[in-house]
C-alpha positions, 0 to 999 in steps of 0.5 A: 821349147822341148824342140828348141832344148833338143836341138841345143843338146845336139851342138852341145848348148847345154845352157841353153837346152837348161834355159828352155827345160826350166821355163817349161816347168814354170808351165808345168811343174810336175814333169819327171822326166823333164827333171830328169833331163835337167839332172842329166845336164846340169851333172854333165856340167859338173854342178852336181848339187843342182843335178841332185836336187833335180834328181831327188824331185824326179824320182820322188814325183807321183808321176815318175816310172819306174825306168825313171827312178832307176836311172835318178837312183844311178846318177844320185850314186855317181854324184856321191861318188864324185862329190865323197872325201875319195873319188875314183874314175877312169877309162878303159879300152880294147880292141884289135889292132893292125901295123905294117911294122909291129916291131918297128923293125929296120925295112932294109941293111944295117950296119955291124962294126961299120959293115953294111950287112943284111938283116935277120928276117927274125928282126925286120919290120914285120906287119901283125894284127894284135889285140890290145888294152888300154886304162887309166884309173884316177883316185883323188881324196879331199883333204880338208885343207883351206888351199883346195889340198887333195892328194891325187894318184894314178895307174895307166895300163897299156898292153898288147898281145900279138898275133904272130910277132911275139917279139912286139908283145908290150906291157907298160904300167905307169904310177904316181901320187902327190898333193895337189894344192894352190899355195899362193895368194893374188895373181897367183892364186889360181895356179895349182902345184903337185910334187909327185912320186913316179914309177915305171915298169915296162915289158917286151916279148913277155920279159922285164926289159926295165923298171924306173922311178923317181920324182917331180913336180907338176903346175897347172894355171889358167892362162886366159878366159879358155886357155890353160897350161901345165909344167912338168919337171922330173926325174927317173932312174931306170933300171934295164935287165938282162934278159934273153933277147938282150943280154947286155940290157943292163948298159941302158941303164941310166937318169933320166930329167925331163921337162913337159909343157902342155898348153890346151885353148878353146876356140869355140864350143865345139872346138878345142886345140892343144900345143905340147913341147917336152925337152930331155936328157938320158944319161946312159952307164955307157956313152953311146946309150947317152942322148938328148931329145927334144920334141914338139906337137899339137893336135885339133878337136871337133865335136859335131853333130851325129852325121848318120842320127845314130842316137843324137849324141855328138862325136868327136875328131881329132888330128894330132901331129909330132916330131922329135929329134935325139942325138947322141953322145958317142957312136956305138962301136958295135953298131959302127964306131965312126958314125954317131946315131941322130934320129928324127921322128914324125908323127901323124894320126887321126882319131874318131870317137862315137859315142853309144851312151854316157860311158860307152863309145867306140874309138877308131883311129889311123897313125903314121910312123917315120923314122929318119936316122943317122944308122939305118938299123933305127930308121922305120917306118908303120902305118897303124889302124886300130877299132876299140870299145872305150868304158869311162867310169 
């Protein structure tokens, strides 16, 4: 029975691994560890209050050593935590990071007024080693409302520090907060409404390049058995500055509407796909920054079996793919008053996660860029590889 719950544990079968642990403490009841196994499984399940009860008998067994104790103490304070009135959690990442094109620079001529003319070395695409971080934290705090009301809120990190294009330095922090509630009844009754509140602050080379804020609404239902979808609308203003790089960054300035749609599907135990879609319209102080956008994307899941038995845990792959098309309004006289910019973007990536124990793991992951445009002074291309160390708390 201990072989058969390991093996389950392997391909992530923690029913079944469940199943063999309890039938082998009706042989034999006082086993501390065993428990200790179970409360690990059953948290990872999300039923904590089967979790703590396994834990409470773990530690207060006249068998139980004093590692055991400790770790059944650590998962007794993460299921407080996780089953309080206000709950805290999150991820954070860093690592190194290298790009044939940090600055997402044009590799050939541009245009100025309409002339064809030959780039600034200081502006073209130049390859650079950075270090980055990335975070995510989440608060959610129960209500006590019959509706399941919680008020959810969120702060998302991402920087970089380049090596030696400067210029690439980026520094993106993103708010919200809202209500999160199901106020309907019947066939209804399991779709989940949040209005929210959203801010931005965005950086480049270490100087505000714009701020933004606004307002939304999220919905999240089941779809299926194992499909589910969310619907976002919203609403920004963003607010450019003027800075020393771009004096007339002001001109950016602009509304922004957005709608977002995610659809996520488990084909199997160890295998997951997602499908996205978003549609949006920026409408500039000028025209020529004015534009519509429309993109799609999906990415495809894998977790399976540590190949090298590492330390048993399963890792993780996944493979995403993007496009996005914009046009704009009016051509930019400065660019080139006759031609108006339209641009294509392609994305490809693949993403490998091992992790080392509950919280810790190491990401690595290879991306492709390419850039279409109607202007050559838009159009790029980058391949990016990154290595990182990931914290989930």
């Amino acid at each position: 029975m201990l072989r058969y719950a390991e093996a389950a544990i392997k391909v992530n079968d923690l029913e079944g691994a469940i199943s063999a642990l309890e039938r082998l403490l009706l042989i034999s009841g006082d086993q501390p560890r065993v428990k200790l196994e179970l409360g690990t499984l059953y948290y990872r399940l999300g039923s904590y209050e089967a979790a703590r009860a396994y834990f409470d008998s773990a530690r207060s067994s006249g068998r139980a050593t004093a590692e055991i104790k400790q770790r059944a103490d650590e998962y007794l304070v993460a299921i407080d935590s996780k089953t309080g009135k206000s709950q805290f959690s999150g991820d954070l990442m860093a690592g190194l990071r290298y790009s044939t094109n940090a600055n997402s620079g044009p590799t050939g001529s541009i245009r100025s007024s309409g002339i064809p003319v030959v780039p600034n070395p200081a502006f073209s695409g130049r390859p650079d080693f950075s270090a980055f971080t990335a975070m995510n934290v989440r608060h959610r705090y129960d209500l006590g409302r019959q509706d399941s009301g919680t008020l959810e809120s969120n702060f998302a990190l991402y920087a970089t520090r380049q090596f030696q294009v400067t210029v690439a330095n980026v520094a993106v922090v993103d708010v919200s907060t809202g209500p999160r509630m199901k106020p309907f009844e019947g066939w209804a009754e399991d779709v989940a409404v949040k209005p929210f509140l959203t801010g931005r602050y965005v950086a480049v080379d270490d100087m505000t390049s714009y701020w933004a804020y606004g307002t939304g609404v999220e919905a999240t239902a089941p779809l299926g058995p194992k499909i589910g979808g969310t619907l976002a609308i919203f609403g920004r203003q963003r607010q450019f500055v003027n800075n020393s790089d771009v004096p007339t960054n002001n001109q950016n300035s602009g509304v922004e509407a957005a709608s977002i749609l995610d659809l996520r599907a488990e084909l199997s135990p160890t295998l997951w796909m997602s499908f996205n879609a978003n549609a949006m319209r920026y409408s500039a102080v000028t025209p020529w920054e004015s534009y519509g956008e429309f993109g799609v994307g999906g990415s495809l899941t894998k977790r399976f079996t540590d190949p090298l038995g590492i330390n048993g845990r399963p890792w993780q792959a996944t493979a995403n793919i993007y496009t996005l098309i914009a046009n704009y309004d009016q051509p930019n006289p400065v660019v080139d008053p006759t031609v108006t910019r339209t641009q294509t973007d392609l994305g490809l990536g693949m993403l490998l996660s091992v992790p080392l124990d509950e919280r810790f793991s190491i990401t690595a992951q290879v991306s492709y860029a390419q850039r279409w445009a109607s202007l050559s002074n838009y159009a790029y291309n980058a391949l990016t590889t990154l290595v990182g160390v990931g914290w989930r708390f």
